[in-house]
N, C-alpha and C positions, 0 to 999 in steps of 0.2 A: 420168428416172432421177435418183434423189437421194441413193445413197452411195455410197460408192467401194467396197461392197460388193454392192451393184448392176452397177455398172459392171464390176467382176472376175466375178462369175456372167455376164454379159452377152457377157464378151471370151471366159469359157471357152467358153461356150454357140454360140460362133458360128466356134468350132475354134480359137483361139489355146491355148497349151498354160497348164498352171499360173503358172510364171514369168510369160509372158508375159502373163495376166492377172494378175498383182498389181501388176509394176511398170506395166503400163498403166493401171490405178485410179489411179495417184500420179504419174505420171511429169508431165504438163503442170504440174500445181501447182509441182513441182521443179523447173524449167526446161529439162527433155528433153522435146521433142517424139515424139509418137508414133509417127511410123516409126521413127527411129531407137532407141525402146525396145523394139519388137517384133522387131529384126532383133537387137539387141543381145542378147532372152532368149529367141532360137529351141532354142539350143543347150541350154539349161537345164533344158527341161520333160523331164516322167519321172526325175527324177533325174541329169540330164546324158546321158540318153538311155541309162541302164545300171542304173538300181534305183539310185540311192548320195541324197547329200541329196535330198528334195523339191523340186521348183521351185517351189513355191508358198514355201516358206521363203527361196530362193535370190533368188526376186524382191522379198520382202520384208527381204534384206538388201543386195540393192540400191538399194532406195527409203533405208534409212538412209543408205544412204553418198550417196547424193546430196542430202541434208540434213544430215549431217553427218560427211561423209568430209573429209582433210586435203587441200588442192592451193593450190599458190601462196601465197597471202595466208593460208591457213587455218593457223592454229598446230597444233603435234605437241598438245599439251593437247586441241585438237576432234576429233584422230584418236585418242587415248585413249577421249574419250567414244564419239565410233563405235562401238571396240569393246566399248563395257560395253554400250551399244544395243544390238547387235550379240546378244550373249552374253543379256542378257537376253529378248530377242525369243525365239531359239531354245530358254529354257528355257521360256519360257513356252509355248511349241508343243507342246513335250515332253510340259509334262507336260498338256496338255489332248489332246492327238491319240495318247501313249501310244509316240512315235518318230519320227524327223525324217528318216528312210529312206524312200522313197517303197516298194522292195519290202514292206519291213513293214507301211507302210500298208495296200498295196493290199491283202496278203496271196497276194501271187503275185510268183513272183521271175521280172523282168521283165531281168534282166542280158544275157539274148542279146538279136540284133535280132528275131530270129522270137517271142521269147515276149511281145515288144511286140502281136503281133495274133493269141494266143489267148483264144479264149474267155472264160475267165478275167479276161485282163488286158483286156480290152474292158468288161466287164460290171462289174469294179470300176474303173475309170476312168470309166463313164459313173456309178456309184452315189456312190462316196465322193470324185473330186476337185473335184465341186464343192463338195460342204461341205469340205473342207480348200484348198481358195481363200477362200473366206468367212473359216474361222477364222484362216486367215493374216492378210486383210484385219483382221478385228476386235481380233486380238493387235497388229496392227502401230500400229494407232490407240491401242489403251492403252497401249500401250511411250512412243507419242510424247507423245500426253499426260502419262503420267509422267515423263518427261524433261522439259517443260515445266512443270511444276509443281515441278523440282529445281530451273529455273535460274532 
């Protein structure tokens, strides 16, 4: 396997949910280890388990903040940038995938727990989230390259 969009198609592919396959492309390189990142973004995939943000976005803005979220030693100035990271990544999501709502996505509103295992939501969850794990993965890498090339 040779990119961290490999590795996110590979973590979806093999039943980890969207979160949990982006921030696990990233998480080792940031200094979380992988269990602790997949129990950390259980909760996240489908939308926080309700249709609301994506987890594939959610987990790609936890890979920011654990490159450059503010704690301890970290100045209020690096938690600014976070957030312009942060804000940028998600517009850039936007407007390539057309909405940052997993129910929009999928195209089926997935807000109760039963409409999690209709038809429906089965059959676009196996179609479209792995390309919206990929394009998370691929927005997340131009965000930080352009961040990189700011500072």
């Amino acid at each position: 396997m040779n990119t961290r969009e490999d590795k996110a198609r590979e973590l979806f592919a093999s039943g980890f949910n969207c979160a949990q396959a982006v921030l696990g492309a990233f998480c080792e390189s940031e200094g979380l280890d992988m269990d602790t990142a997949m129990r950390l973004s259980t909760g996240f995939g489908g939308g926080v388990r309700c249709g609301e943000i994506c987890g594939a976005v959610t987990g790609a803005v936890m890979v920011i903040g654990l490159k450059h979220g503010a704690y301890g030693d970290k100045t209020l100035e690096q938690n600014v940038g976070c957030r312009a990271m942060s804000y940028e990544f998600v517009k850039a999501y936007k407007e390539e995938n057309n909405s940052i709502l997993c129910r929009e996505l999928l195209g089926v509103d997935i807000r109760a727990p039963e409409d999690h295992n209709s038809e429906q939501a089965k059959e676009s969850h196996k179609k479209l989230c792995p390309e919206l794990v990929a394009s998370a993965v691929q927005i997340l890498e131009k965000t930080r390259e352009k961040a990189r090339v700011l500072t």
